[in-house]
C-alpha positions in Angstrom: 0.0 0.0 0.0 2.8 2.4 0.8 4.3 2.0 -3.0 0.7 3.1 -4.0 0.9 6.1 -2.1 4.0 6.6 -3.2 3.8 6.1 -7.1 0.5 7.9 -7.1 2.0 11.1 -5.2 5.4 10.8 -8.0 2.6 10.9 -10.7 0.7 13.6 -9.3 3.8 15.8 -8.8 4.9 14.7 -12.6 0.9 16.2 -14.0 2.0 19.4 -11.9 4.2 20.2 -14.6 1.4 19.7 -17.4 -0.1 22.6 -16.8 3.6 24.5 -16.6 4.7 23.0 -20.0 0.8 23.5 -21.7 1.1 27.5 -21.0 4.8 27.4 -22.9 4.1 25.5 -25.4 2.5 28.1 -28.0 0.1 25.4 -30.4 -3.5 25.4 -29.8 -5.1 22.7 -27.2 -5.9 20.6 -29.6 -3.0 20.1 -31.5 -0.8 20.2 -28.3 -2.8 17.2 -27.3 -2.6 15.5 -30.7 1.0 15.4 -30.1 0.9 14.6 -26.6 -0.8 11.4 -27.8 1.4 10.2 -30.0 4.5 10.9 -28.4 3.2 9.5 -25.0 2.7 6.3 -27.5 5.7 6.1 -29.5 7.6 6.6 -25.6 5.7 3.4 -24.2 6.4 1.0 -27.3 9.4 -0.3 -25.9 8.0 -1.1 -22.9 5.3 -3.2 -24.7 7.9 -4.6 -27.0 10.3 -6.0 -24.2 7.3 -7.0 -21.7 5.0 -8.9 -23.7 1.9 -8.9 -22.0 -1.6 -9.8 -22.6 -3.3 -7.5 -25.3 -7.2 -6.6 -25.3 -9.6 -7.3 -27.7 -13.3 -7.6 -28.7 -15.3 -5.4 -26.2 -12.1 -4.8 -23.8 -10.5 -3.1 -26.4 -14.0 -1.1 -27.6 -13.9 -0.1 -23.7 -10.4 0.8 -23.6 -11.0 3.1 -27.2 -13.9 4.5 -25.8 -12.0 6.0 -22.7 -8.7 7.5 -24.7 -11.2 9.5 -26.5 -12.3 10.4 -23.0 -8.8 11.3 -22.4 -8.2 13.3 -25.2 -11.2 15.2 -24.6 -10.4 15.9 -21.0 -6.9 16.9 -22.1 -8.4 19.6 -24.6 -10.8 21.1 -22.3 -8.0 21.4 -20.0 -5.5 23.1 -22.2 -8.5 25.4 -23.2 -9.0 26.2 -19.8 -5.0 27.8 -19.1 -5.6 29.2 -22.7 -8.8 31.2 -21.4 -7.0 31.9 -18.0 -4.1 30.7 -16.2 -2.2 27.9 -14.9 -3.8 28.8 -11.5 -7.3 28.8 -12.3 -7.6 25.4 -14.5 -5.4 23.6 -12.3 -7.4 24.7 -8.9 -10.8 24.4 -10.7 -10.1 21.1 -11.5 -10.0 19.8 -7.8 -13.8 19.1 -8.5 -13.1 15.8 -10.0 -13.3 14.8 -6.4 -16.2 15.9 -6.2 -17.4 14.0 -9.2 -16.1 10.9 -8.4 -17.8 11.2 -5.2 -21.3 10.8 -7.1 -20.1 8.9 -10.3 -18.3 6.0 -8.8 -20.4 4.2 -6.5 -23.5 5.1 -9.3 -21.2 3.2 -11.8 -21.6 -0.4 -9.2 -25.0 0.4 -8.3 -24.4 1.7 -5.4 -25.2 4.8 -3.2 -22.4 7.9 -2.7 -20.8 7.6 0.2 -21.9 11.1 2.4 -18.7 11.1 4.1 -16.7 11.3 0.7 -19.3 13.8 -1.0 -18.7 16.2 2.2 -15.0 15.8 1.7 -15.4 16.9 -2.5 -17.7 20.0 -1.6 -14.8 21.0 1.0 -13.2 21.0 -2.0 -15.0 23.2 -3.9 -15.7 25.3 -1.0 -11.9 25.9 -0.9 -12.2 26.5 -4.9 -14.5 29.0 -4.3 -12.7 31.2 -1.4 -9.5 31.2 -4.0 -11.3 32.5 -7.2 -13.9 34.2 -5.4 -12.6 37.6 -6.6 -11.3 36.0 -10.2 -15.0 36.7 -12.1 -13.5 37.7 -15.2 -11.9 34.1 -16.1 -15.4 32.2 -16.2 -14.8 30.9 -19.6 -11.6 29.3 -18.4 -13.3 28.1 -14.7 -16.3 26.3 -17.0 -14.3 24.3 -19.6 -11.9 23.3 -16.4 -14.8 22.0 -14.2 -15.7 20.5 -17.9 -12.0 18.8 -18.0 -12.4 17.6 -14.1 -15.6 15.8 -15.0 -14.2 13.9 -17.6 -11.3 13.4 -15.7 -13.1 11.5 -13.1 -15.2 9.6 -15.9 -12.0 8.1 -17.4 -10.6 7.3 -14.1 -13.4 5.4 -13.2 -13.3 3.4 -16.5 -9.7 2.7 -15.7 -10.2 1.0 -12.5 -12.4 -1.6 -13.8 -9.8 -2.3 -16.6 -6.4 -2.6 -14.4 -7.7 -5.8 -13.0 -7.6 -7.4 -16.2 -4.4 -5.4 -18.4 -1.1 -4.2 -17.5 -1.4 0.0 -16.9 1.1 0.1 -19.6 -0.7 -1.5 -22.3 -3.9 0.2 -20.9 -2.3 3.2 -21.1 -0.5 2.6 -24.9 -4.4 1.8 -26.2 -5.7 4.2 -24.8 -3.1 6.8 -26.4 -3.7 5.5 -29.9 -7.4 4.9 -29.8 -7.2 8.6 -28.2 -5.0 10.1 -31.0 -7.0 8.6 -33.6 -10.2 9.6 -32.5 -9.1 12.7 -32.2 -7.7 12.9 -35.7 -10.9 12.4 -36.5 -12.4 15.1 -34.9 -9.6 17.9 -35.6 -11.4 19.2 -38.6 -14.2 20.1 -36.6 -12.0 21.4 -33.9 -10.5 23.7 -36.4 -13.7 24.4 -38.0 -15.2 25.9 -34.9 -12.2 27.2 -33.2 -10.9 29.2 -36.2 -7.4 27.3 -36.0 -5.4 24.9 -38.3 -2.4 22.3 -38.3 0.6 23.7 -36.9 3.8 21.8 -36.9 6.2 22.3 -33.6 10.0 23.8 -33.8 12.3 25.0 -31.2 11.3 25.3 -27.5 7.5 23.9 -28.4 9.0 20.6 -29.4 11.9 19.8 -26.6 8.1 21.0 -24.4 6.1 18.4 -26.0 9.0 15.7 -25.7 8.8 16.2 -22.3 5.2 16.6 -21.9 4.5 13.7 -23.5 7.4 11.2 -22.5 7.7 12.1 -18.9 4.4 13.8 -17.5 2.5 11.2 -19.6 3.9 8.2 -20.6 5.4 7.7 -17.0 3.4 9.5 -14.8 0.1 7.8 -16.3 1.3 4.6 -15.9 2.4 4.8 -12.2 -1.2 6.1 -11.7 -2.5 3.1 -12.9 -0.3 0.8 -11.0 -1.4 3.1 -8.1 -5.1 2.2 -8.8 -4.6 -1.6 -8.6 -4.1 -0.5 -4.5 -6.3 2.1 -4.2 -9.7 3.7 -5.3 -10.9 6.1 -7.7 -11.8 8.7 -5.4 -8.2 8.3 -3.0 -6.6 9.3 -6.8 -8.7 12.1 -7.6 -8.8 13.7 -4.1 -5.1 13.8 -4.0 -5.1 14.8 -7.2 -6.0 17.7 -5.4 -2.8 18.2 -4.7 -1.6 18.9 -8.2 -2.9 22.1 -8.9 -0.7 23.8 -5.3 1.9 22.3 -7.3 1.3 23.8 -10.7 0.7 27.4 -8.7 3.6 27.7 -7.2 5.2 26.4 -10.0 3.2 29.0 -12.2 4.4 32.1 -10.1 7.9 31.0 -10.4 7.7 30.7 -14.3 5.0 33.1 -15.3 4.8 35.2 -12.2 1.3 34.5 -11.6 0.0 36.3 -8.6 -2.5 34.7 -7.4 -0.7 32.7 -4.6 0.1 35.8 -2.7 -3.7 36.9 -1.8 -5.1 35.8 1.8 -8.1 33.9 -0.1 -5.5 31.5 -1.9 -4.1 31.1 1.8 -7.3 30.1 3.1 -8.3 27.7 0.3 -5.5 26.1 0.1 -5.4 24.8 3.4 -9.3 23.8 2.7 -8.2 21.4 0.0 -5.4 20.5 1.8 -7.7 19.5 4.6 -9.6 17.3 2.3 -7.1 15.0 1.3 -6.2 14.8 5.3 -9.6 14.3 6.3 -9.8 11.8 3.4 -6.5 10.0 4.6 -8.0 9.9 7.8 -11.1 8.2 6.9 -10.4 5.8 5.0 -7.3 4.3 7.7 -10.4 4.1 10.1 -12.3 2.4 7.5 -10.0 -0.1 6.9 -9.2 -0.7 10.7 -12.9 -1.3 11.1 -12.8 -4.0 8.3 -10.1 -5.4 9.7 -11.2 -6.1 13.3 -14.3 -7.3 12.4 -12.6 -10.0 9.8 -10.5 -10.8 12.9 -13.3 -11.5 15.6 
């Protein structure tokens, strides 16, 4: 259980940067994600290559397809969201996938949310609130994130039904391909509607997308998914919560984004942090319940 916690907090940390290296990169969302895709691919082949493991098919692999186009799409509306605002405001407005996971997971078995858990996600947004509470002018950029967190917490749900059956690299590998190929399906739209075109990366934008897509995809994703064969949906998504502190201190160093030095980032910050305490917390007496009862 502790290697969980740890690869899950490494991969966390790793999508800190995302946000860092989607505000440098200068291509629109959706062709910084088209590369991200492929790249993230191309950097896991040898891992598939050298491991051989067992490959999906029939409606495993329809599932798998179905959730990189998820992906993708949560990855666009992400992007979208630093493009409309900042690094600070996508990556804090996305903390409500806690709060989505929450409600979606125990729906997806049939089963009722847990109160305890939804209290813990509206903490969260509470805490979202009190730090953009005086940011009004980025709503755009807050609605396509809250958007991104809700897919977000879609796919991760998918995923934890499919890491008891597939390796998280070859889940993740799929899911890149049937992601980028979707999604090269759907650019002309994109362009259509966004009033952009194909741009092709040189310079700084492609060392950027190297790294976005070798190191804060291909690596981080898979130690998530390794994380989720120890842990639940909603453990991963409420310390995702954790990412966007990263990525805001991380955006004030590169950027100079001010937000982190009002009292209202203060005070939501340690809300969220709270959270994943609380969380923490919760689930340890949980399982220490389980336990003892299995015991007498």
């Amino acid at each position: 259980m502790k290697k969980a916690y740890f690869q899950m907090h490494l991969a966390i940390l790793l999508w800190g940067f995302t946000g860092i290296l989607g505000k440098a990169i200068g291509l629109s969302e959706g062709m910084i994600v088209w590369y991200r895709m492929i790249i993230s691919a191309i950097g896991l082949l040898p891992v598939l290559l050298t491991s051989k493991p067992v490959l999906p098919t029939g409606k495993d692999l329809l599932n798998i397809s179905i959730t990189g186009l998820i992906v993708a799409l949560h990855w666009v509306f992400f992007y979208a969201s630093i493009k409309a605002s900042n690094v600070s405001i996508a990556l804090s407005c996305f903390s409500s996938v806690s709060l989505f996971t929450a409600i979606l997971e125990p729906l997806s078995r049939r089963q009722r949310p847990k109160m305890a858990e939804i209290l813990l996600g509206i903490m969260v947004m509470v805490g979202l609130y009190i730090i953009f509470s005086v940011q009004q002018l980025y709503f755009t950029g807050i609605l396509l994130a809250v958007i991104s967190a809700l897919l977000g917490a879609t796919f991760t749900i998918l995923n934890k039904t499919l890491t008891s059956r597939f390796e998280p690299s070859v889940i993740t590998f799929y899911e890149l391909v049937s992601g980028f190929l979707l999604l090269t399906v759907l650019l002309p739209v994109y362009f259509h509607f966004t009033n952009t075109g194909f741009e092709i990366p040189s310079g700084t934008d492609l060392i950027y997308l190297i790294l976005l897509g070798l190191v804060c995809t291909s690596f981080a994703f898979t130690l998530s998914l390794k994380a989720l064969k120890k842990l639940d949906a909603f453990t991963l998504n409420l310390s995702v919560n954790l990412e966007p502190l990263y990525s805001i201190v991380l955006a004030v160093i590169f950027f100079n984004e001010t937000t982190i030095k009002n009292s209202g980032f203060i005070l939501g910050t340690l809300i969220i942090l709270g959270s994943v305490v609380l969380h923490s917390w919760y689930k340890w007496q949980k399982t220490r319940k389980e336990v003892t009862k299995t015991a007498l």
